[in-house]
C-alpha positions as CSV (number, residue, x, y, z in Angstrom):
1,X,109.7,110.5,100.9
2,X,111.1,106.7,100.1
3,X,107.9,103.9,100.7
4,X,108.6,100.8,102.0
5,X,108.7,97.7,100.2
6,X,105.6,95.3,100.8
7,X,106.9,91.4,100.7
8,X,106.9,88.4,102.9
9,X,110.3,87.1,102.9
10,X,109.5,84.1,105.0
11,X,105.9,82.7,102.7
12,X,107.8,83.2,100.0
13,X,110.9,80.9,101.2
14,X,108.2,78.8,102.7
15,X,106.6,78.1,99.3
16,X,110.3,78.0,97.6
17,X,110.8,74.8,99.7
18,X,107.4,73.7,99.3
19,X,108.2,73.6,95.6
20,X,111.3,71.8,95.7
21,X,110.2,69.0,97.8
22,X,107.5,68.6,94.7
23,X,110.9,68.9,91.7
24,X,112.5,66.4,93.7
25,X,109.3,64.1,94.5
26,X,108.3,63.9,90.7
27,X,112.0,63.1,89.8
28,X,111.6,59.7,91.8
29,X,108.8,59.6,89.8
30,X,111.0,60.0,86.7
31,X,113.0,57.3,87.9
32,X,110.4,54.8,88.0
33,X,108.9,55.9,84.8
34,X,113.0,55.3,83.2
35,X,112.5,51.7,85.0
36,X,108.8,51.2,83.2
37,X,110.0,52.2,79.8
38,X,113.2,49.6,80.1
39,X,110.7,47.1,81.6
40,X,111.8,43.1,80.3
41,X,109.8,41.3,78.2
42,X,107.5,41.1,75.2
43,X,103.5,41.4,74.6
44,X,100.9,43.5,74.5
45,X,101.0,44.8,77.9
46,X,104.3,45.1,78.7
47,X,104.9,47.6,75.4
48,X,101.6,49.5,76.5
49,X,103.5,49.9,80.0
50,X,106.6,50.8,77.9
51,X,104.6,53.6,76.1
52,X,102.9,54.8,78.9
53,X,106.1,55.3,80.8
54,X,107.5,56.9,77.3
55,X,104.5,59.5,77.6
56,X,105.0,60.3,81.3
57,X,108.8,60.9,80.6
58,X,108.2,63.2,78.1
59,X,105.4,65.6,80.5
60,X,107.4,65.1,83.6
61,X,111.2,66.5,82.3
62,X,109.1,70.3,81.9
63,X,107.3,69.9,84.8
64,X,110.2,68.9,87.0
65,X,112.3,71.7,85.7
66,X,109.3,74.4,86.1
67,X,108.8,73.2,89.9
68,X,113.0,73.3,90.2
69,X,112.8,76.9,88.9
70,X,109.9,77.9,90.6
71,X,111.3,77.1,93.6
72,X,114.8,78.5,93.1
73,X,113.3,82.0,92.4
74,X,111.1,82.0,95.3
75,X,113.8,81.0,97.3
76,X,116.0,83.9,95.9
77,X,113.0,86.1,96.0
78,X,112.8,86.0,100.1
79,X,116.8,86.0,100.0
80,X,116.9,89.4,98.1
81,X,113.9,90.5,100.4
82,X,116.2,90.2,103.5
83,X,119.2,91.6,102.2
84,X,117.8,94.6,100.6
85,X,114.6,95.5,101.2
86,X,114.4,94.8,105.4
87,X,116.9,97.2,105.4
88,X,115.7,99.5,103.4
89,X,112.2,99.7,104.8
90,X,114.1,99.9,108.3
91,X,116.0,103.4,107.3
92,X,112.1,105.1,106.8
93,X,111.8,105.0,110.4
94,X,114.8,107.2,110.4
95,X,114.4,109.3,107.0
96,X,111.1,110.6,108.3
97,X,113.0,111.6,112.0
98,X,115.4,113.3,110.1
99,X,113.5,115.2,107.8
100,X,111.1,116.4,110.9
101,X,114.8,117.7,112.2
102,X,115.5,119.2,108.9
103,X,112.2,120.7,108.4
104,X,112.1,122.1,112.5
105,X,116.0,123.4,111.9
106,X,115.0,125.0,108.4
107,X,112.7,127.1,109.4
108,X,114.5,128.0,112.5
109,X,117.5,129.0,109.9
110,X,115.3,131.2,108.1
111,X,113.4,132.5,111.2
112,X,116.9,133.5,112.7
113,X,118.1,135.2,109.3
114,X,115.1,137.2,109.4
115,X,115.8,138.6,112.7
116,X,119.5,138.9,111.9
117,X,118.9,140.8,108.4
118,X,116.1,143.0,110.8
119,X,118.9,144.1,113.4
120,X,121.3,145.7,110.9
121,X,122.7,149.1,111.4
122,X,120.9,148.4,114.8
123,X,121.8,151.5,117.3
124,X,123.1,148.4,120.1
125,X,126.1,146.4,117.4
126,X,125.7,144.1,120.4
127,X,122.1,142.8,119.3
128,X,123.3,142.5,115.5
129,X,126.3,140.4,116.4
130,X,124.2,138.4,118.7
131,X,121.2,137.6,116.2
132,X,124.0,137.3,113.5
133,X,126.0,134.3,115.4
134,X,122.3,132.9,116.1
135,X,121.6,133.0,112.6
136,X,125.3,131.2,111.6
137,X,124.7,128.4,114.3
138,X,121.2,128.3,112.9
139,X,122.2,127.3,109.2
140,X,124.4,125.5,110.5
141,X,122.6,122.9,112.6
142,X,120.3,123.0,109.1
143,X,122.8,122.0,107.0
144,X,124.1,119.2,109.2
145,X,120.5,118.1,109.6
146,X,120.1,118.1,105.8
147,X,123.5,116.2,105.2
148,X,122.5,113.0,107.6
149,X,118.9,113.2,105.6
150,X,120.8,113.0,102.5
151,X,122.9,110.3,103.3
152,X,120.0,108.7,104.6
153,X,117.9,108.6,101.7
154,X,121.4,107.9,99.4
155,X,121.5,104.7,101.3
156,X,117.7,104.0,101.4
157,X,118.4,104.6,97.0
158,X,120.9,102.3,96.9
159,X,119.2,99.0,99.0
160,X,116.2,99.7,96.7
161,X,118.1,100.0,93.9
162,X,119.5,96.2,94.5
163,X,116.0,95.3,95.4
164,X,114.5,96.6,92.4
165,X,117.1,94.9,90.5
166,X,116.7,91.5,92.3
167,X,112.3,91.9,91.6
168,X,113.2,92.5,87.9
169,X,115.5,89.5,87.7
170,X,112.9,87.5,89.4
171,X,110.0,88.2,87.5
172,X,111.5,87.7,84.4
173,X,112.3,83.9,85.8
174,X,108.8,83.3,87.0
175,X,107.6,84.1,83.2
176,X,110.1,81.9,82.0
177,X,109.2,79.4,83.7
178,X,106.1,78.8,81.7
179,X,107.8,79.2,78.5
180,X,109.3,75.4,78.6
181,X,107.8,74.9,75.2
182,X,109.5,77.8,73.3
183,X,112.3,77.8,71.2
184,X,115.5,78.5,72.9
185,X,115.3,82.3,70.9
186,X,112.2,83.0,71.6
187,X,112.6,82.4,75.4
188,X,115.7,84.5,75.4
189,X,113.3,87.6,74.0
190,X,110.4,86.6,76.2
191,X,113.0,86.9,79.2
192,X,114.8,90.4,78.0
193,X,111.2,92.0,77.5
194,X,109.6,90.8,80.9
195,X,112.8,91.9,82.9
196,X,112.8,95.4,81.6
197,X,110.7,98.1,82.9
198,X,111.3,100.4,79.9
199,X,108.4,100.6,77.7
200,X,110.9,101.8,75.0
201,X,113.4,99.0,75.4
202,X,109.9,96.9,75.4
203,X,109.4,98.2,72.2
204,X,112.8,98.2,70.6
205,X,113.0,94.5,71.4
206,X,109.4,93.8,70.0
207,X,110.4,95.2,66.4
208,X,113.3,93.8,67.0
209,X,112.1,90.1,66.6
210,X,108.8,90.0,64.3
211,X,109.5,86.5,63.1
212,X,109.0,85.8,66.8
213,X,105.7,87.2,67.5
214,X,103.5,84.6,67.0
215,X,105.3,81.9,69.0
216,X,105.4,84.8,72.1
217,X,101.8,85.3,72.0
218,X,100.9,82.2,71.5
219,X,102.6,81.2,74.9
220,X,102.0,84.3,76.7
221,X,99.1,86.5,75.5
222,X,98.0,87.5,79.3
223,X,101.5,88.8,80.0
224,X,102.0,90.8,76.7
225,X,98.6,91.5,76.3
226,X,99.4,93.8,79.4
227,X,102.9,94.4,78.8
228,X,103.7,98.2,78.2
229,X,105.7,98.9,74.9
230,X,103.9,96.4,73.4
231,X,102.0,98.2,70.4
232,X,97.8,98.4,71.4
233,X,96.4,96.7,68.5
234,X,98.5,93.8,69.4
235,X,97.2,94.2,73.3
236,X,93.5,95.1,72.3
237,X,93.3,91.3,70.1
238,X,95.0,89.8,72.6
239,X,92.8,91.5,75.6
240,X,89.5,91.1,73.9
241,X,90.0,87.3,73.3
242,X,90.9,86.7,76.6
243,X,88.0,88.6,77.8
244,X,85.8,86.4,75.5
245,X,87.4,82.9,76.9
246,X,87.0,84.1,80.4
247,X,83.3,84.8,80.0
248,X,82.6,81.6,78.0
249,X,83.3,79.8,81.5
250,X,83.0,82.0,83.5
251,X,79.8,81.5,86.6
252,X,77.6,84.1,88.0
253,X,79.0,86.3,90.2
254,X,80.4,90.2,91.1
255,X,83.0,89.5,88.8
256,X,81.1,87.8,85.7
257,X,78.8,91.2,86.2
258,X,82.7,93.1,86.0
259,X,83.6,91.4,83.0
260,X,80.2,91.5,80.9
261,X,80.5,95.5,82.3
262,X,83.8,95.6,80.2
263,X,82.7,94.1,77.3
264,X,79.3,96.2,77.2
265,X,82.0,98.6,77.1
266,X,83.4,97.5,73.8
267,X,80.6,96.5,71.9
268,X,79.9,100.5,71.8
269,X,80.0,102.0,68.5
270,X,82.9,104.1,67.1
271,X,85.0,104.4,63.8
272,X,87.5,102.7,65.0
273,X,85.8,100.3,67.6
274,X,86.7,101.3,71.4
275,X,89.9,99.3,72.2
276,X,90.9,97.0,75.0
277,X,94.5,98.0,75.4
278,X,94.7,96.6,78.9
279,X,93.0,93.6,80.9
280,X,93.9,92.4,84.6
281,X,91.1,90.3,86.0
282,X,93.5,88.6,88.3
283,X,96.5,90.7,89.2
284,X,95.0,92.8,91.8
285,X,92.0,92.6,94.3
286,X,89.9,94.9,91.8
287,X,89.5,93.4,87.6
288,X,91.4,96.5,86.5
289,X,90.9,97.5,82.5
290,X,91.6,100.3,80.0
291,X,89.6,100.8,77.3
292,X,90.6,103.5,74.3
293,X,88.3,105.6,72.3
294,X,89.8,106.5,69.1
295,X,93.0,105.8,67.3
296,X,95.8,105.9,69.6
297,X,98.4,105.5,66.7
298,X,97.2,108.5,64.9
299,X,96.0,110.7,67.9
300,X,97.8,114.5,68.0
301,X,95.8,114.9,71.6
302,X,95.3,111.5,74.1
303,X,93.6,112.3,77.1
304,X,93.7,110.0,80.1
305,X,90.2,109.9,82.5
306,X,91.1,108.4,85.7
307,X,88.4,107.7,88.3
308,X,88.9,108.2,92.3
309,X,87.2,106.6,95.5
310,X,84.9,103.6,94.8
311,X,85.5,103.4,91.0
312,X,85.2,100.2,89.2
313,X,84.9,98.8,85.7
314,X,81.0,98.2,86.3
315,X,81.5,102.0,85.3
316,X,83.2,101.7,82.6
317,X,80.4,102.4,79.9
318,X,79.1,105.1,81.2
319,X,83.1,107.0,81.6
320,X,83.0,105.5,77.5
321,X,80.4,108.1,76.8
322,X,82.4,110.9,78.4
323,X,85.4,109.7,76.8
324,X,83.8,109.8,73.1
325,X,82.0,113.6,74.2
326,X,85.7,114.6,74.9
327,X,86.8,113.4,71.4
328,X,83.8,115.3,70.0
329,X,84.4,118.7,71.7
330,X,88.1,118.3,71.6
331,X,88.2,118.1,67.7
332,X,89.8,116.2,65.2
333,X,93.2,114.0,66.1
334,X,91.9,113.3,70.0
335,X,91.7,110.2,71.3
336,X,91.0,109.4,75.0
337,X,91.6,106.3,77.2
338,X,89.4,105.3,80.0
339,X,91.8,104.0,82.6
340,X,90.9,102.3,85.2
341,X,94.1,100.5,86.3
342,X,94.4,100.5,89.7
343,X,92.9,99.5,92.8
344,X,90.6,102.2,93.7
345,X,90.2,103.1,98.0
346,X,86.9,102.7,99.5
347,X,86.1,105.1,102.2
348,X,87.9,103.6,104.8
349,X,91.2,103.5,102.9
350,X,90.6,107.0,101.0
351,X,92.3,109.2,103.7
352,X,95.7,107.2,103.4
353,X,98.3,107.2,100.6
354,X,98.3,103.3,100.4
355,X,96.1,102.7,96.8
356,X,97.8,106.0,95.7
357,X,101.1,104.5,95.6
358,X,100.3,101.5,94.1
359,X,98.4,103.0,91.4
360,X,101.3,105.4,90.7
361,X,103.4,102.7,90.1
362,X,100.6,101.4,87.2
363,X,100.0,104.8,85.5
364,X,103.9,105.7,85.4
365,X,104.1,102.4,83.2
366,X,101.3,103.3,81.1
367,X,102.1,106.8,80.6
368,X,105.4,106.3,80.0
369,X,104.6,103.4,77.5
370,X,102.1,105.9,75.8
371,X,105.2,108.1,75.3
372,X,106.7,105.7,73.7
373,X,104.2,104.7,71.3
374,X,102.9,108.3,70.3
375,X,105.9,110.6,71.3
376,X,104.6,113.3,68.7
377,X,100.9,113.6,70.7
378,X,100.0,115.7,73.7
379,X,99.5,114.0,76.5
380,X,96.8,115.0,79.0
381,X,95.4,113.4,81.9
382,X,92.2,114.2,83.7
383,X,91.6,113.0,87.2
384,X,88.6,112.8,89.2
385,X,88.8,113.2,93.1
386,X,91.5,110.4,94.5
387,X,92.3,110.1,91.0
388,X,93.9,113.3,91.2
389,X,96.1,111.9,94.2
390,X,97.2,109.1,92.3
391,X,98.3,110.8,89.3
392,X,99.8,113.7,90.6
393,X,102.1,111.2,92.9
394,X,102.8,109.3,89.5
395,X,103.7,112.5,87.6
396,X,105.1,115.0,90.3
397,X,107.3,111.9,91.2
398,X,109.2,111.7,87.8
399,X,111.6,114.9,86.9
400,X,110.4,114.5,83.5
401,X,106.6,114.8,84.0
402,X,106.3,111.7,82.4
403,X,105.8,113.2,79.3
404,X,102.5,114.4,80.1
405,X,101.6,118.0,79.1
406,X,98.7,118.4,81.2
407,X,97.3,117.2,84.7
408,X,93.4,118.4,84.8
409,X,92.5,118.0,88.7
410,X,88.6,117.9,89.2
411,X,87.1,117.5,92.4
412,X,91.0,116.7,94.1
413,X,90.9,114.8,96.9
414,X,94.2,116.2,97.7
415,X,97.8,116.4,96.4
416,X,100.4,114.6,98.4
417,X,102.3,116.2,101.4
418,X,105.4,115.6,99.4
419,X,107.4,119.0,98.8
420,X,109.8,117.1,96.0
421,X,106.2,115.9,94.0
422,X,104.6,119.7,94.6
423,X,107.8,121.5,92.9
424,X,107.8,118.9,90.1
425,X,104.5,119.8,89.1
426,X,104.9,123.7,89.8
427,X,108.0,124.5,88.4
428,X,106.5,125.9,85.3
429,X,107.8,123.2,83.0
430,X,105.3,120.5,81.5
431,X,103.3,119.2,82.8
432,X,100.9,122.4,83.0
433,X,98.5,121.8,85.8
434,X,94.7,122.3,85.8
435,X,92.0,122.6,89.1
436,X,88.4,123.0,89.9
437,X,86.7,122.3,92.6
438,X,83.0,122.9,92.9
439,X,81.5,125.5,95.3
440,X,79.1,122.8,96.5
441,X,81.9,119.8,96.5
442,X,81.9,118.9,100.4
443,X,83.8,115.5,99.5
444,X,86.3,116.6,98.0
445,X,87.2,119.4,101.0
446,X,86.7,116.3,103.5
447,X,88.6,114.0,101.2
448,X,91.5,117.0,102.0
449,X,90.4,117.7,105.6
450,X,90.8,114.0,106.5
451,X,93.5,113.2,104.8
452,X,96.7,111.8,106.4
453,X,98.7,112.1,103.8
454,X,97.2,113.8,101.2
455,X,95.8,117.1,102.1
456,X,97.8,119.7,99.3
457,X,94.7,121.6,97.6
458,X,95.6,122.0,94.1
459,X,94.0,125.4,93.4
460,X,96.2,127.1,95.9
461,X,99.4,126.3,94.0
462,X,101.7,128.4,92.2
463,X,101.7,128.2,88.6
464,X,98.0,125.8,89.0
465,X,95.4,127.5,86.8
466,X,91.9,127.2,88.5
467,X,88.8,126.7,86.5
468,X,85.1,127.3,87.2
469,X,82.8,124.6,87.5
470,X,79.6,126.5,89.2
471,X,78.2,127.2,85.9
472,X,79.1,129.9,83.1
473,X,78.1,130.0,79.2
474,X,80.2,129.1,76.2
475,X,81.9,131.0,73.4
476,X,78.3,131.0,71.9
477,X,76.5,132.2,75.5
478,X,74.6,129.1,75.8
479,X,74.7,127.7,79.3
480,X,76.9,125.3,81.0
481,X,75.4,123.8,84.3
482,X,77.2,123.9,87.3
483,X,79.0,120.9,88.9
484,X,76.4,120.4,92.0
485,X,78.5,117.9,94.5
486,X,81.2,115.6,94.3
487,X,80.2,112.8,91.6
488,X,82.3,112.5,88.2
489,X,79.7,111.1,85.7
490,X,75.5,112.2,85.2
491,X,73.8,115.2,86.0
492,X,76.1,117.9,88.0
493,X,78.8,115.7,87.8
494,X,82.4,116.9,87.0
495,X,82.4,115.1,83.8
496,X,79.1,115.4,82.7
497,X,79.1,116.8,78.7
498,X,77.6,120.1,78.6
499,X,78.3,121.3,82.3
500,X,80.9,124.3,82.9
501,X,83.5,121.6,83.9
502,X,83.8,119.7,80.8
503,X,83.3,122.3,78.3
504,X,86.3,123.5,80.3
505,X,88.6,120.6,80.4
506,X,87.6,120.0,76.4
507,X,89.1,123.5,75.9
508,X,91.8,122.9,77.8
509,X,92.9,120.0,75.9
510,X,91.8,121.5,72.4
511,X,93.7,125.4,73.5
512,X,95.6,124.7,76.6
513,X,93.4,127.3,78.1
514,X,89.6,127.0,80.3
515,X,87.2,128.5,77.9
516,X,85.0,130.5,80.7
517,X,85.9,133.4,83.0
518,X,86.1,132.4,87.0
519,X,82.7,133.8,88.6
520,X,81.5,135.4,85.0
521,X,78.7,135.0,83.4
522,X,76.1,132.4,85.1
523,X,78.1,131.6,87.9
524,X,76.1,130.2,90.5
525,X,76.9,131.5,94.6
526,X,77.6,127.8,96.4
527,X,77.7,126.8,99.7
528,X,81.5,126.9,100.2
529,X,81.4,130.6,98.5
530,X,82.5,133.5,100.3
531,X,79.2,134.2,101.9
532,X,80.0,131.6,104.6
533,X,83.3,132.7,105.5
534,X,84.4,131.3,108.5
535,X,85.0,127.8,105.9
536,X,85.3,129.4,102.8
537,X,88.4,129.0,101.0
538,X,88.2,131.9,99.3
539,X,89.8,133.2,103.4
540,X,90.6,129.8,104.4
541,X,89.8,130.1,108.8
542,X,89.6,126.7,108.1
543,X,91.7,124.9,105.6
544,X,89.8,122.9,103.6
């Protein structure tokens, strides 16, 4: 189903003019400062006024035509805002009404052409020519609900469409304008790669221009440092420096503790040294990071650990060591990113599909940019409880996967209620899909119980192969501890090296198959097992 747009057409237009009023107050300022440099006379104080007026001229011509753009695009910004998206987020109202008619008429159509196909060579021809004109009428009301839906949505496409193209566009001019000290060239390519949101045309420009490289990062290493197409090793230098000014000044605080957290995170040792391939202290409400373990260049396997509810980059060292463990067990040629780009729900937000679309929106630009960089390496993504949610919006939403060739669900919180995402991910093309859920996981059933918009359990899918994580024993039949409640790293955690769960996910990503039998050898009974079986899922009385 389409999302609306978030915005705020009248502070942005608000500020636009704001800004304005400053371009055209500094160019009185201008004025004077041309009067002061032309100033009559001779002596020492009259040429000191002279080149003081010289040296205000010179920082006032960028910083009048900064506040001029500035408040040109904000202005355009709220303009495109009205025309586009308004209208677009006013046609949701009537998508979702239509595709509740759809949906009701649908299954009336199929309920009717049961009844009809049950009535022929009925003794009565009366009844079968009855239940056959139902059936007709019945399709038909369907197929005239589905043909307002689709034009609905078609229109919906093409406002956002103009929107998206109008965001782009403005973007790319807010960038610019802090690039008034770049060459002409170099401004021109700093403009083309912020207005694209193709990691490969991202790239293609990037080798386009080396001779330009150093005079882009030197005036915008936070923006490429983040920017996806941009090769990592150029992203990790210009990441960890940043990281290192920003703690320099940085006081005491939640988010100096966030930031030391990250860099605890690097100072980890590894051949090569864990990688900062993306830094956001300030884009979001959370500090959002991703750190790589191992050589993404080189990698044949690149896993993906995504955290759910309540995750932060205080965490960040401790998803490190289950990154490396991965590595180990998955063998030669893995390396595996701890990504922890998105702005995680808290309890109170976790039911909704709010963070989950957001975050989609981040990890379809890093996976696809991960593509893009290392199209010849399996890509596999493992996702921990809302995680899950997030990632499987992000991949089920693309026809293509994304390029991913596995999504490893532990713990879901739940899918998404979105039938278009669902047959993405089960059509038995890539990506392959991957569940467990633990026996004694009550979170993860009341993540899906309470969920308004999320509430799909992933092991009950077609073509989703389910995996144990209540204990079992290896290809050697040593034992693997069971995954004892909801938590994704430390003892009966999801991710925990050694338990059922990991050794799993490690073999999935090393064979593309879970290397212990469901309920074989050591599995432990749980409370959600078939013993209690008025909640069990195993006979699902009640879905969860």
């Amino acid at each position: 189903m389409p999302v609306r747009i978030e915005g705020d057409a009248g502070t942005m237009s608000w500020w636009g003019m704001q800004l304005t009023r400053v371009a055209d107050r500094l160019d009185d300022l201008h004025t004077a400062a041309v009067l002061a440099k032309n100033l009559p006379g001779a002596g020492v104080r009259v040429t000191s006024a002279r080149g003081d007026a010289e040296a205000l001229l010179d920082a006032l011509t960028a910083d009048i035509s900064e506040a001029t753009l500035l408040g040109m695009v904000l202005q355009e910004y709220a303009d495109a805002y009205e025309r586009y998206a308004q209208p677009a987020n006013a046609l949701i109202d009537d998508i979702e009404v239509a595709h509740g008619e759809w949906a009701q008429s649908s299954a009336a159509a199929d309920d009717a052409a049961t009844l009809a196909l049950s009535t022929v060579g009925s003794a009565w021809d009366g009844l079968a020519a009855l239940t056959q004109n139902n059936a007709t009428e019945a399709a038909q009301t369907r197929d005239l609900a589905w043909q307002r839906l689709s034009s609905l949505i078609a229109e919906h496409g093409e406002y956002f469409a103009q929107w998206s193209s109008a965001y782009d566009a403005a973007l790319a001019a807010l960038a610019s304008a802090g690039s008034a000290g770049m060459t002409p060239e170099a401004r021109a390519v700093f403009e083309r790669l912020i207005g694209t949101s193709d990691p490969a045309h991202v790239r293609a420009l990037w080798n386009e221009h080396p001779e330009m490289h150093p005079e882009l990062i030197a005036a915008h290493p936070d923006l490429l440092g983040n920017l996806d197409g941009i090769p990592y090793d150029v992203r990790s230098t210009l990441n960890r420096d940043r990281l290192d000014a920003m703690l320099a000044t940085e006081p005491d605080g939640d988010r100096r503790e966030e930031l030391e957290a990250i860099r605890r995170a690097l100072e980890t040792e590894g051949s090569p040294p864990p990688s900062l391939i993306s830094f956001d202290p300030d884009g979001s409400e959370q500090v959002t990071a991703a750190i790589a373990h191992g050589d993404l260049a080189t990698a044949s396997e690149i896993n993906t650990l995504i955290p759910g509810m309540n995750g932060n980059v205080g965490d960040m060292h401790a998803w490190g060591e289950s990154a490396r463990a991965l590595n180990r067990a998955a063998g030669d040629g893995a390396a595996t990113v701890v990504w922890f780009g998105y702005d995680t729900p808290n309890l109170l937000e976790e039911p909704g599909m709010g963070r989950a679309q957001d975050g989609a929106a981040a990890l379809g630009s890093y996976l696809r940019g991960l593509s893009t960089l290392s199209p010849a390496a399996d890509i596999n993504v493992i996702a921990h409880s809302y995680g899950s949610t997030t990632a499987a919006l992000a991949i089920g939403s693309a026809s293509d996967g994304l390029g991913v060739t596995s999504l490893i669900a532990v713990g879901s919180a739940g899918f998404p209620n979105d039938d278009a995402v669902i047959a993405n991910l089960t059509d038995g093309d890539p990506p392959r899909v991957y569940a467990t859920v633990s026996e004694d996981d009550a979170v993860a059933r009341i993540g899906r119980g309470t969920a308004i918009g999320h509430s799909v359990s992933p092991e009950r899918l077609t073509d989703v192969t389910v995996f144990d994580s209540d204990g079992g024993v290896d290809s050697d039949g040593r034992p693997l501890p069971a995954a004892t409640g909801h938590d994704s790293l430390g003892p009966g955690a999801y991710l925990e090296p050694g338990s059922e769960s990991f050794y799993n996910v490690a073999e999935i990503v090393r064979t593309g198959e879970p290397g212990t039998e469901r309920d074989g050898e050591g599995s432990e009974r749980g409370f959600w097992d078939e013993g209690n079986w008025w909640i069990s899922d195993e006979y699902a009385f009640v879905d969860l």
